[in-house]
C-alpha positions as CSV (number, residue, x, y, z in Angstrom):
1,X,-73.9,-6.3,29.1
2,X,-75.9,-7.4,26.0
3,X,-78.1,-5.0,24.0
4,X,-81.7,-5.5,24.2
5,X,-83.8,-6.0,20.9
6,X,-85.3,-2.6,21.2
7,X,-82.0,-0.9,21.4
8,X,-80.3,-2.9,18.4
9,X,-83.4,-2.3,16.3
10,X,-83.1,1.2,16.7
11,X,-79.9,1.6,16.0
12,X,-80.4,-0.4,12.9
13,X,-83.5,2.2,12.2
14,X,-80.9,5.5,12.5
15,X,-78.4,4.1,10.0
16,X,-80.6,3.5,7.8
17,X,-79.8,1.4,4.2
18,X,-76.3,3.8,4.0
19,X,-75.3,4.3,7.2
20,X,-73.3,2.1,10.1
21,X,-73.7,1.4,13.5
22,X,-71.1,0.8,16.2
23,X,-69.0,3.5,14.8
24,X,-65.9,4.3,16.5
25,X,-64.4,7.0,18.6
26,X,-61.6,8.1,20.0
27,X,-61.2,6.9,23.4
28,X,-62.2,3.5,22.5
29,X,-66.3,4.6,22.6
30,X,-68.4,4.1,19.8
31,X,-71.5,5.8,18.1
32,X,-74.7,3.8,17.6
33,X,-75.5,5.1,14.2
34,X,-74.1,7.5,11.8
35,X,-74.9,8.7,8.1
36,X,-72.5,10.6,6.6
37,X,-74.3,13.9,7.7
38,X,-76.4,12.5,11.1
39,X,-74.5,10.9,14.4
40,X,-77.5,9.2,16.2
41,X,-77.4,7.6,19.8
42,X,-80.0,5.3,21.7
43,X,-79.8,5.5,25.6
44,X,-82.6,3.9,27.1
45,X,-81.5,3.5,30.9
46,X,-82.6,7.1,31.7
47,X,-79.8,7.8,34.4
48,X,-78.1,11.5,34.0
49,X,-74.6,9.7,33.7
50,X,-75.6,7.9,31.0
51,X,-77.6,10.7,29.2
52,X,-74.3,13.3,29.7
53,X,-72.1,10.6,28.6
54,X,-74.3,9.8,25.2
55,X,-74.3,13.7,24.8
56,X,-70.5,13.8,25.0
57,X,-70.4,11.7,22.2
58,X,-72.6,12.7,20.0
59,X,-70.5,16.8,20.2
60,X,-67.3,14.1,20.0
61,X,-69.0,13.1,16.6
62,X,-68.2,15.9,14.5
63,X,-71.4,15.5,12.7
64,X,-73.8,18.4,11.8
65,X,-77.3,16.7,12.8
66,X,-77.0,15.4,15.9
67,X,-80.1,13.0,17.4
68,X,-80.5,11.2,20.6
69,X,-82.9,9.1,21.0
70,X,-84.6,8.0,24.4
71,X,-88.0,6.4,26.0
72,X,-90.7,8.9,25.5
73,X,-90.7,9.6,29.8
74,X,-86.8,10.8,29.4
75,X,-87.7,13.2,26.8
76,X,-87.2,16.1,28.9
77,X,-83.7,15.4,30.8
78,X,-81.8,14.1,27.6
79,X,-83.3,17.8,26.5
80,X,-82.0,19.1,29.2
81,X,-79.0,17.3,29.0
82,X,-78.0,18.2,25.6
83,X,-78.6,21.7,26.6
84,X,-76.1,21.6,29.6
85,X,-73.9,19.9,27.3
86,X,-73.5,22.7,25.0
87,X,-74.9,20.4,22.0
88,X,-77.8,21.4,19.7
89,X,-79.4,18.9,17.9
90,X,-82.7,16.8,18.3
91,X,-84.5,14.4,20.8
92,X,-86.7,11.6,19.7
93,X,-88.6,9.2,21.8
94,X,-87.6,5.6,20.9
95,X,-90.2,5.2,18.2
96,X,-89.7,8.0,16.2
97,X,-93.3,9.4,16.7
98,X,-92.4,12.4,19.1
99,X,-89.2,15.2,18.3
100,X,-87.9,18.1,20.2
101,X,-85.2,20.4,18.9
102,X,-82.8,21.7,21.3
């Protein structure tokens, strides 16, 4: 399936002028964004499969500042996702205007 505009342009907005997108993974998956210090993913369908799976590779990253970033009404299961997933890092809304830590 295609990526939307919203979801490429905030991918593009996580990496940054440095950083990449599309990074790869092992597995065959692949990062949205990185930096050399930040792993960054954008999951906008709001289903708890995807959320865990976006998680997974965000710990799978091996980055120290992890962010996952989600429509402003999934806020609070990607929280709670990242929580069950045993990952501590930080959840934006898609926009960048709202943060929580976890």
């Amino acid at each position: 399936m295609s990526e939307t505009q919203s979801h490429k342009r905030a991918k593009g907005a996580a990496a940054g002028r440095t950083g990449r997108t599309e990074v790869p993974l092992s597995g065959g998956r692949r990062l949205d964004a990185a930096t050399s210090k930040r792993a960054t993913e954008v999951e906008r369908s709001g289903s708890r499969t995807a959320l865990d799976l976006a998680v997974r590779r965000l710990r799978d990253s091996g980055k120290p500042q992890k962010v996952l970033q989600v429509p402003q009404g999934d806020m609070s299961l990607a929280a709670q996702a990242m929580k069950d997933g045993g990952v501590r890092g930080t959840v934006k809304n898609i926009s960048g205007t709202k943060r929580r830590s976890v």
